[in-house]
C-alpha positions as CSV (number, residue, x, y, z in Angstrom):
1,X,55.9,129.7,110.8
2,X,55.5,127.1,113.8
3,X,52.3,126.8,116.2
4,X,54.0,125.8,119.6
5,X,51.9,125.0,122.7
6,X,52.1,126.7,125.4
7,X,52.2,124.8,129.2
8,X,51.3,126.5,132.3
9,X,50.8,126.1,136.3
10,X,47.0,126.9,136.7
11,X,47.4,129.3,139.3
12,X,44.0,129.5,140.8
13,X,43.5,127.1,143.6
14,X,40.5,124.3,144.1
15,X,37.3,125.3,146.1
16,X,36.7,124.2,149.2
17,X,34.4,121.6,149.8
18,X,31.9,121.0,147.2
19,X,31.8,122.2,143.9
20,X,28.5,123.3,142.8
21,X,27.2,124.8,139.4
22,X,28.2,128.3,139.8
23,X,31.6,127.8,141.4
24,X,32.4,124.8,138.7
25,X,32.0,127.8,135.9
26,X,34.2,130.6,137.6
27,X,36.7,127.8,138.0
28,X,36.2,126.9,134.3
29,X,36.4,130.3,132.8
30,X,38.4,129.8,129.9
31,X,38.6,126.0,129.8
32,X,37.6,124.8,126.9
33,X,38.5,120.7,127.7
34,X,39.6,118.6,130.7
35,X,41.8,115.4,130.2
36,X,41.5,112.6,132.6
37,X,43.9,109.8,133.1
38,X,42.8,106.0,133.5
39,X,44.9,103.3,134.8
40,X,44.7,99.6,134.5
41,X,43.6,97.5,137.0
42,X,42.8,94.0,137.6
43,X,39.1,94.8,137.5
44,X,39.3,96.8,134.5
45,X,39.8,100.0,133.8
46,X,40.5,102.4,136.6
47,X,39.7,106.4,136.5
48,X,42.2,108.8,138.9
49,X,40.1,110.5,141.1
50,X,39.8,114.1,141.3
51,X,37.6,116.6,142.8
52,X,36.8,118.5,139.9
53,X,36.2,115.4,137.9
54,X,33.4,114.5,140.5
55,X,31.5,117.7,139.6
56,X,31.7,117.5,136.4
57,X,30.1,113.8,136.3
58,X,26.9,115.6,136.9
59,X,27.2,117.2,133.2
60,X,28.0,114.0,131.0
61,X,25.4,111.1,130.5
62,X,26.9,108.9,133.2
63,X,28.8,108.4,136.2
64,X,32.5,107.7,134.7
65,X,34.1,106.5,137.5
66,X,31.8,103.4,137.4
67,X,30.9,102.6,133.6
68,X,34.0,101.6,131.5
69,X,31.3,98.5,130.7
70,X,29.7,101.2,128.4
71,X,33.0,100.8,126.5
72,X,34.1,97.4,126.2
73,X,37.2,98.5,123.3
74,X,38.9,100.6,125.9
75,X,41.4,98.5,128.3
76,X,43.1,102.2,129.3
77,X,46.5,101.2,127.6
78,X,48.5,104.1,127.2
79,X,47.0,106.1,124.6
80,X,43.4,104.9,124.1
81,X,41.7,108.2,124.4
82,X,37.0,108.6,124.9
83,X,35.7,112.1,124.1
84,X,32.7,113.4,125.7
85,X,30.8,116.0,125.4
86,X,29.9,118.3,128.2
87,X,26.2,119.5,129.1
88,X,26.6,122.6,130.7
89,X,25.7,125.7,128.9
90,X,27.0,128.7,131.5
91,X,30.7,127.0,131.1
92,X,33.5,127.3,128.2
93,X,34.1,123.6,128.7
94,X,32.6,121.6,126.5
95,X,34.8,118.4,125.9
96,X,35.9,115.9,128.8
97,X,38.8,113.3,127.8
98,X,39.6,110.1,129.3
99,X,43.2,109.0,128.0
100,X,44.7,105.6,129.0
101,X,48.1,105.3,131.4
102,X,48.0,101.7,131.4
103,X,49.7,100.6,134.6
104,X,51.4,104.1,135.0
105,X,54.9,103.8,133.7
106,X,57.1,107.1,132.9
107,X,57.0,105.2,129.7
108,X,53.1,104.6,129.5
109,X,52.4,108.5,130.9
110,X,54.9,109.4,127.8
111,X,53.0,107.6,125.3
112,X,49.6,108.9,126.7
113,X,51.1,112.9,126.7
114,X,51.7,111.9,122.8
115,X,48.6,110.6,122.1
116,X,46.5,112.9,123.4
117,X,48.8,115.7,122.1
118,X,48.3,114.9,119.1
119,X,44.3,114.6,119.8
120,X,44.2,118.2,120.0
121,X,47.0,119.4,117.5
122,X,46.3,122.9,116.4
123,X,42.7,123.1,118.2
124,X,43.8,126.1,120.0
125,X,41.6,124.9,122.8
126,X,42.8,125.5,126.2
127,X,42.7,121.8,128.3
128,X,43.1,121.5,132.1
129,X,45.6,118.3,132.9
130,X,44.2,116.7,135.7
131,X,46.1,113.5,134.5
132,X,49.1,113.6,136.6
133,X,49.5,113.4,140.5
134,X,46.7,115.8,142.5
135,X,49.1,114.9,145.9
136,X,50.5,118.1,147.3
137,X,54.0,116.1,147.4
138,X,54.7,114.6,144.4
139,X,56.7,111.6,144.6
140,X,59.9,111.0,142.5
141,X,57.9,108.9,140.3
142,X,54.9,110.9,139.7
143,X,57.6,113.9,138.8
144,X,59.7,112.1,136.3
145,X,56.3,110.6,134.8
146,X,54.9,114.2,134.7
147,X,57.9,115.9,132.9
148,X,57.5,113.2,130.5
149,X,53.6,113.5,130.2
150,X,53.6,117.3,129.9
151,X,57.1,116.9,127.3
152,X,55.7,114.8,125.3
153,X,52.1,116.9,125.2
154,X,54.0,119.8,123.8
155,X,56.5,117.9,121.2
156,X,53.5,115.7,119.7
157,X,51.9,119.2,119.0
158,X,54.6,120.9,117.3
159,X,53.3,122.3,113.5
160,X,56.1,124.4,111.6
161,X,54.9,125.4,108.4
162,X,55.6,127.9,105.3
163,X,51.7,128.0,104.2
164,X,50.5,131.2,103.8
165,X,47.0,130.5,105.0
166,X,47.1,127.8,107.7
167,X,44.2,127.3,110.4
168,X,46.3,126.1,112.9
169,X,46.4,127.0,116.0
170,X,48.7,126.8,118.9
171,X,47.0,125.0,122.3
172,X,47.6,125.9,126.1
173,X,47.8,123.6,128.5
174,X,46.9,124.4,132.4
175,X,48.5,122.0,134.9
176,X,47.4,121.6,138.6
177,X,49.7,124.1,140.5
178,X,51.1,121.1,142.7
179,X,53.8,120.3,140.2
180,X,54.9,123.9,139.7
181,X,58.4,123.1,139.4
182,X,58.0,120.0,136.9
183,X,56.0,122.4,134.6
184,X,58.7,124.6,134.7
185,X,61.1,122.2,133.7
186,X,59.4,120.8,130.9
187,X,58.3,123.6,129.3
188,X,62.1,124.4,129.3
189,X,62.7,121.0,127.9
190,X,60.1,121.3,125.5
191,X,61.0,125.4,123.9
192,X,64.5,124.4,123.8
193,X,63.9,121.2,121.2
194,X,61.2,123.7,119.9
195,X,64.2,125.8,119.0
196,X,66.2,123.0,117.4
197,X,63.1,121.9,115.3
198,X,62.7,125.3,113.6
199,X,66.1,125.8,112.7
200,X,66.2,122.8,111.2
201,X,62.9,122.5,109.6
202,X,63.9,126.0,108.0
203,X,64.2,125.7,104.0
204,X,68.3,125.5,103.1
205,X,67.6,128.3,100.4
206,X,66.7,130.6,103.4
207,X,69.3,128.6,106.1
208,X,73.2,129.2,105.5
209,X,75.6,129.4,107.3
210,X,75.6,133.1,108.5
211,X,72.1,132.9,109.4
212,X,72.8,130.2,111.4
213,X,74.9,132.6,113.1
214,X,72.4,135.2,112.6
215,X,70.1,132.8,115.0
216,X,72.3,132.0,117.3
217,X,72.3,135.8,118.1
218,X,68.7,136.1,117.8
219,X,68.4,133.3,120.9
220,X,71.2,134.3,123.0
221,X,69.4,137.9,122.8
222,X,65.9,136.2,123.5
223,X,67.5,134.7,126.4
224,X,68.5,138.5,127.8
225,X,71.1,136.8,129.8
226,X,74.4,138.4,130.7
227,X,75.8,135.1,131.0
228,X,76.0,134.0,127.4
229,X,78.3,135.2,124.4
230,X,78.7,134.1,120.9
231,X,82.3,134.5,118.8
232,X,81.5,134.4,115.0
233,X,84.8,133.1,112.4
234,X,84.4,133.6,108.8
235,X,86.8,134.1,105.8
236,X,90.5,134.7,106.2
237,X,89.6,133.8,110.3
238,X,89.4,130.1,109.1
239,X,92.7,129.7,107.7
240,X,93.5,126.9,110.4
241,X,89.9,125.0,109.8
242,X,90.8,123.0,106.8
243,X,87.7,120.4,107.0
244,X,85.1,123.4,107.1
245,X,87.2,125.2,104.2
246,X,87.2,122.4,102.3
247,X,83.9,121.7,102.7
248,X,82.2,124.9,102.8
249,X,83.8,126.8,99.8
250,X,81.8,125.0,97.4
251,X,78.9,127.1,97.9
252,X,78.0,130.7,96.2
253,X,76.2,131.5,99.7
254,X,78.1,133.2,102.3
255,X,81.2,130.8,103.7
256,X,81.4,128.5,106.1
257,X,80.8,130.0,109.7
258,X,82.7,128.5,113.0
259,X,80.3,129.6,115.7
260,X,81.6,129.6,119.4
261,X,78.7,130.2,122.1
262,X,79.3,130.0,125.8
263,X,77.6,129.8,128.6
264,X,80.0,131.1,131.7
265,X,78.2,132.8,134.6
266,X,80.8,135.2,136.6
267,X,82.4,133.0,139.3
268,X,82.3,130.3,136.7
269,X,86.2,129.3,136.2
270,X,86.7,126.8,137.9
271,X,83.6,125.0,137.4
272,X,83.2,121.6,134.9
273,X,83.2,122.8,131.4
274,X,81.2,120.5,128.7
275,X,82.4,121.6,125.4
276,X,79.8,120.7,122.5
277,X,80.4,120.2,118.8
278,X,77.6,120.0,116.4
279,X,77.7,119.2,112.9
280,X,75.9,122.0,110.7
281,X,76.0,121.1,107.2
282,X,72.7,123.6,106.2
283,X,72.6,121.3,103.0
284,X,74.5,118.6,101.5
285,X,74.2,117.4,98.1
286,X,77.5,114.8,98.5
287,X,79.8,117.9,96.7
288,X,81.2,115.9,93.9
289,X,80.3,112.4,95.2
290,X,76.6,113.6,94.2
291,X,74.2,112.0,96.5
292,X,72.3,109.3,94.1
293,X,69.1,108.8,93.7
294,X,68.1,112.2,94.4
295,X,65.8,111.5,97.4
296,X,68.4,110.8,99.4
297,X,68.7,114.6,99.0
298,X,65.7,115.8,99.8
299,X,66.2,115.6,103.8
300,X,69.2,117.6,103.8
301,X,68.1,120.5,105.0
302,X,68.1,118.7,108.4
303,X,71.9,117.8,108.0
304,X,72.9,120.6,110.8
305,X,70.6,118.8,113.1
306,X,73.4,118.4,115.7
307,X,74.5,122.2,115.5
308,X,70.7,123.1,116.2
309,X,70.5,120.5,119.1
310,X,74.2,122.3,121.2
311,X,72.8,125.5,120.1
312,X,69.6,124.8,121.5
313,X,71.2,123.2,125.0
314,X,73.6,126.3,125.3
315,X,70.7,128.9,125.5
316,X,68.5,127.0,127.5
317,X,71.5,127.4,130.4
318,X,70.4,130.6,131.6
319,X,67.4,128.7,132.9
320,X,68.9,125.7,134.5
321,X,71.4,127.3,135.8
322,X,73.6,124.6,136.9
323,X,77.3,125.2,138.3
324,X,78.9,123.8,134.6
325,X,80.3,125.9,131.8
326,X,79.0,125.1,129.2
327,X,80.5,125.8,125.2
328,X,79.1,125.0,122.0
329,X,80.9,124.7,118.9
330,X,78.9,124.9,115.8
331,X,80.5,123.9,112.7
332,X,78.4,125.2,109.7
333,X,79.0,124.8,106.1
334,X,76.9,123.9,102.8
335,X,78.1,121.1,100.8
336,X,77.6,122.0,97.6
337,X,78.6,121.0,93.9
338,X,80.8,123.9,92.2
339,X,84.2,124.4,90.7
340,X,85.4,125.4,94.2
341,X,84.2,121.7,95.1
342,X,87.1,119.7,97.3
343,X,87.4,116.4,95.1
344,X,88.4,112.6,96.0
345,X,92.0,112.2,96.6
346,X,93.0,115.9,97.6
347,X,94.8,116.5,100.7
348,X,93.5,118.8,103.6
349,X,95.2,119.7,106.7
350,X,92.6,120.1,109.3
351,X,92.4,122.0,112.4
352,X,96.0,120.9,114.7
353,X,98.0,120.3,111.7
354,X,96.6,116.4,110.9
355,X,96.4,115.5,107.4
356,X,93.7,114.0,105.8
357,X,92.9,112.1,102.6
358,X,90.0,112.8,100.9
359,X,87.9,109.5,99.3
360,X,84.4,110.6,99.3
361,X,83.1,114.1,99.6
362,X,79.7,112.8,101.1
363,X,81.2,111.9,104.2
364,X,81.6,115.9,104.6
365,X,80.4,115.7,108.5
366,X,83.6,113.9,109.9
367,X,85.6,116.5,108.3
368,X,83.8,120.0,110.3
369,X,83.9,117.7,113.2
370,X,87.7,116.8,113.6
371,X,88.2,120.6,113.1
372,X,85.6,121.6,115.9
373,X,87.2,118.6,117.9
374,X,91.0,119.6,117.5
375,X,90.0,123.2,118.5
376,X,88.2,122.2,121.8
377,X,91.3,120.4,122.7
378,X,93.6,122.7,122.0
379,X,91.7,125.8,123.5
380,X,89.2,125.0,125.5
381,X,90.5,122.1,127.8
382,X,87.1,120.5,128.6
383,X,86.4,118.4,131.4
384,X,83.9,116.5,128.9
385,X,83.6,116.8,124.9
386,X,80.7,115.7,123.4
387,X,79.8,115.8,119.3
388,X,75.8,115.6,117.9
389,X,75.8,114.9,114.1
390,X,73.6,113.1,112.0
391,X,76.4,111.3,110.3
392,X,76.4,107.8,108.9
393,X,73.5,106.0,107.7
394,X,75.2,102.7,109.3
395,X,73.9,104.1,112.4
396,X,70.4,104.1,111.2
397,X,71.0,100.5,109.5
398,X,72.1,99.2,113.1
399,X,69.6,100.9,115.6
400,X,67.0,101.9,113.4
401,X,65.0,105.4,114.5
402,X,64.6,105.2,118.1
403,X,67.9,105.3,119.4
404,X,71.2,107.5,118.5
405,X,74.4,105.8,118.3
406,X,76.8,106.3,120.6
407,X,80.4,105.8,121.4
408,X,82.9,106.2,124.3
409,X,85.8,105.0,126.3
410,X,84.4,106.3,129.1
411,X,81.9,103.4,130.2
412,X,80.5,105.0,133.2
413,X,79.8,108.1,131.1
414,X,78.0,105.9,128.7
415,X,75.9,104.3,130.8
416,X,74.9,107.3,132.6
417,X,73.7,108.9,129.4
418,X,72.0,105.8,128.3
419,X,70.0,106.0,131.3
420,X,69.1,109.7,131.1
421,X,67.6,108.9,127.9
422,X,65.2,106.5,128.8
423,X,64.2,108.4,131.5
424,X,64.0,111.9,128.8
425,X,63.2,110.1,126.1
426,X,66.3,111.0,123.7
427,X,67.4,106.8,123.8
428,X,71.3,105.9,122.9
429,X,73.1,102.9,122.8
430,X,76.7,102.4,123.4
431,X,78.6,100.8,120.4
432,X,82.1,99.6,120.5
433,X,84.9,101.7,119.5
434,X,86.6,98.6,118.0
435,X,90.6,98.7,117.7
436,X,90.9,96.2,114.7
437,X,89.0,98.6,112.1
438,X,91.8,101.4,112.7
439,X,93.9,100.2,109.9
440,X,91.0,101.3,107.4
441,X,91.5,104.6,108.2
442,X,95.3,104.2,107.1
443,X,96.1,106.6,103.6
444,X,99.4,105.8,101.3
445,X,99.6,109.7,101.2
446,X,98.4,111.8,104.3
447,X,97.8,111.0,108.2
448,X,94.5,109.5,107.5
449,X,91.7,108.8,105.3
450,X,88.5,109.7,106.4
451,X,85.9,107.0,105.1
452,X,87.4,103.7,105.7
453,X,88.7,100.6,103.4
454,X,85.3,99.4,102.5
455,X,86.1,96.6,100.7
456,X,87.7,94.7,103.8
457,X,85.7,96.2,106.6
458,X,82.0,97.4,107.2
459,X,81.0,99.4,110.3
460,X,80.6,102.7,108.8
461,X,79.3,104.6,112.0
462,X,82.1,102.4,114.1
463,X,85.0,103.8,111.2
464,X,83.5,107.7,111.7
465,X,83.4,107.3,115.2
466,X,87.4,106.1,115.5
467,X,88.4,108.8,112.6
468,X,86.6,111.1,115.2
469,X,88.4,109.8,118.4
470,X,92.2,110.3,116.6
471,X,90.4,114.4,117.2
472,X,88.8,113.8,120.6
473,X,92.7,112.7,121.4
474,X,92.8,111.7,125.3
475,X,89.5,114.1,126.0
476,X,86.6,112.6,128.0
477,X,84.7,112.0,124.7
478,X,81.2,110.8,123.6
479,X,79.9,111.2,119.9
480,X,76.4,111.0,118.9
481,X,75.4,109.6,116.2
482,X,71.4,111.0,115.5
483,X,71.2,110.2,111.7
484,X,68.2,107.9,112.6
485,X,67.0,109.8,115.4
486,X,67.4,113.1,114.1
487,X,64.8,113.2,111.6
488,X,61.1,111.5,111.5
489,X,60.3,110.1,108.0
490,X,56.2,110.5,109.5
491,X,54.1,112.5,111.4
492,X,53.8,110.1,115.0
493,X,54.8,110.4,118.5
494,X,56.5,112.8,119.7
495,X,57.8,114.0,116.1
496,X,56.9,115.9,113.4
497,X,57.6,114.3,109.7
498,X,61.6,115.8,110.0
499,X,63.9,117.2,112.2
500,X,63.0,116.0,115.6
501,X,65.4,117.8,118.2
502,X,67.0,114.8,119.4
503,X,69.6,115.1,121.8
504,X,68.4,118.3,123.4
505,X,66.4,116.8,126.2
506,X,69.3,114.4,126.6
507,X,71.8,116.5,127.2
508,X,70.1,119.8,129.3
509,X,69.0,116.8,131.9
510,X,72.9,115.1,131.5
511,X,74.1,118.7,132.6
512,X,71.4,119.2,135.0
513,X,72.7,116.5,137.1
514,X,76.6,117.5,136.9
């Protein structure tokens, strides 16, 4: 069960001229909190001026524009949040906020959406934003900052939990009607990492891989768009997919699923097609290469992170509605430990006839991947081919949990994406592709092995990236590699403790601007 915010254009426009006492409470029915914004300044601490902010001074103890002296801890860095209450009997309100901005970064206006956020997580209160631009033409600043703001609002109060009695609540936010379209936008943003976040915060002894398929139904039909369809392979239809087979026979569960689903308005054919593949392993134990200690097991239920995240990006189309196909590709399996298992040193022919070498069953991700890959290529002919997968914890060892791997020949790509995410706040850094670690992909006995010579060369997420490339062939490629973004070890920020939705954001604004 999840608790997701709501956000929402307030709708009813300021009074004329003064506010007084009776026209501040019709205005306020409803309201249970306000939330301020205040900036640094040489002098000190600056508040942002608003009409309704004025009349409500006459309800708190003093006037707030003037007395930040009364608080000498707060310097209004992004975050820093005062609580007041509010004397005024005939209204709902009965909390004003004063969050910090600091010098009014996208970055800081991020930080403060978090914060306060998570202020107010599960409150169900309903809170008027006044801390974003009151000018009736926003400028390109004040939007970017206020998608972030009202993003990061929403994700830092995300609550997904199995408790049968919970007192959470979900929490509505109003925003000033003169960013109508950036509201818009980021409550798009913000449902469709919602999305990702409950699929893969869903227990793995509920999630398999045909209800993964079974929820990638349910949203298409949530979406009641015309323009979306979904192509579901099982069984004896996977003959050709010999990484998912191998894989996904282990389990008891129902098979391994390839799930295709499109986005391809009418009038759509000759448009740019983005074809995405996510990895969705719904739990990995390592097969026969047993994942050891066991905590390393523990998170797996996120391991189809990057299936959740294309999933999610392919039924928020219908909403964008840009002038690009878009595909996802969805390659779910459970890794399991049976006597079905695939064991070191067997052979598998994967998707396009290449043969591979098994060495460690753990490093099952590569495997779904080069199949989904291989497919795209040979059937889909995408302009760009993009793969999400939490995959190597070499990632996480080199960039830690605030930004994805990533890897591409395509430089101008690259940098494009990397700069989307610091504007989105899904963060990536290019990492070379480098040519002398091929040879550790070399086998004695098949095409390829798919987890590298170890014992001569290091890089693991640079050795998974290259096995992936021999797949992505000549495509205009990018992999992702969200192992340490994917999933939050704590509750902070923008994320819940686990799966975190990354890569959504980035890639609904990346095909935004195509």
């Amino acid at each position: 069960m999840n608790y997701r915010p709501t956000i929402k254009s307030y709708l009813t426009p300021l009074p004329v001229g003064t506010l007084n006492n009776s026209t501040l409470v019709r205005y306020l029915k409803g309201i249970d909190a306000a939330v301020f914004a205040v900036g640094q300044s040489e002098s000190g601490p600056k508040l942002f001026k608003s009409a309704i902010l004025t009349a409500l001074e006459t309800h708190v103890d003093r006037k707030l524009a003037s007395e930040f002296d009364s608080w000498p801890d707060f310097t209004a860095k992004a975050g820093e949040i005062i609580e007041l209450p509010v004397k005024q009997a005939e209204s709902s309100l009965t909390r004003i906020y004063l969050v910090g901005v600091g010098s009014g970064s996208r970055e800081e206006f991020r930080r403060s959406g978090a914060a306060f956020g998570r202020k107010v997580k599960n409150s169900g209160k309903t809170i008027l934003i006044s801390t974003l631009s009151q000018r009736k033409r926003p400028t390109v600043a004040d939007e970017e900052a206020a998608v972030a703001h009202l993003v990061a609002l929403s994700l830092s109060n995300y609550t997904w939990t199995m408790k049968t009695s919970s007192m959470a609540k979900p929490v509505t936010f109003l925003v000033p009607p003169n960013l109508i379209s950036e509201v818009e936008y980021a409550a798009t943003l913000a449902s469709a990492v919602w999305r990702a976040r409950d699929l893969i915060h869903t227990t793995s002894n509920i999630k398999n891989p045909a209800w993964m398929a079974a929820q990638a139904k349910s949203q298409i039909a949530a979406t009641k768009s015309k323009d979306l369809s979904i192509e579901v392979l099982s069984g004896s239809a996977l003959a050709e997919f010999g990484g998912l087979r191998a894989v996904g026979n282990s389990s008891p569960n129902p098979g391994p699923r390839f799930i295709k689903v499109s986005y391809a308005p009418a009038g759509s054919k000759n448009w740019p097609h983005v074809v995405l593949v996510g990895k969705g392993i719904t739990f990995d134990t390592g097969g026969v290469s047993l994942k050891r200690p066991y905590e390393f097991m523990i998170a797996m239920k996120s391991d189809m992170a990057g299936a959740a995240a294309v999933l999610s990006v392919v039924t928020a189309m219908p909403e964008i509605a840009p002038k690009v196909r878009v595909t996802a590709l969805l390659m779910c399996a459970e890794n399991l430990l049976s006597a079905t298992s695939q064991r070191p040193s067997d052979v598998i022919t994967q998707y396009g006839g290449t043969t591979v070498e098994i060495i460690d069953t753990d490093a099952e991700g590569r495997l779904v991947l080069a199949d989904g890959l291989a497919y795209a290529n040979r059937n889909l002919k995408p302009d760009y081919l993009i793969d999400v997968a939490t995959l190597t914890g070499s990632a996480t060892l080199g960039l830690g949990r605030q930004y994805a791997a990533m890897y591409s020949r395509n430089n101008e790509l690259a940098a494009t994406l990397n700069a989307i995410g610091e504007r989105i706040g899904d963060r990536v850094w290019q990492l070379p592709l480098v040519a002398e670690y091929r040879p550790a992909l070399q086998s004695e006995v098949a095409d390829l092995n798919h987890t590298a010579d170890k014992k001569h060369f290091s890089g693991g997420s640079i050795t998974a990236a290259l096995f992936l490339e021999y797949f992505a062939e000549k495509s205009n490629w990018v992999h992702l590699d969200i192992a340490g973004t994917g999933r939050s070890d704590s509750d902070a920020g923008e994320n819940p403790k686990g799966g975190t939705g990354f890569g959504v954001r980035l890639l609904i604004d990346w095909i935004a601007t195509l």
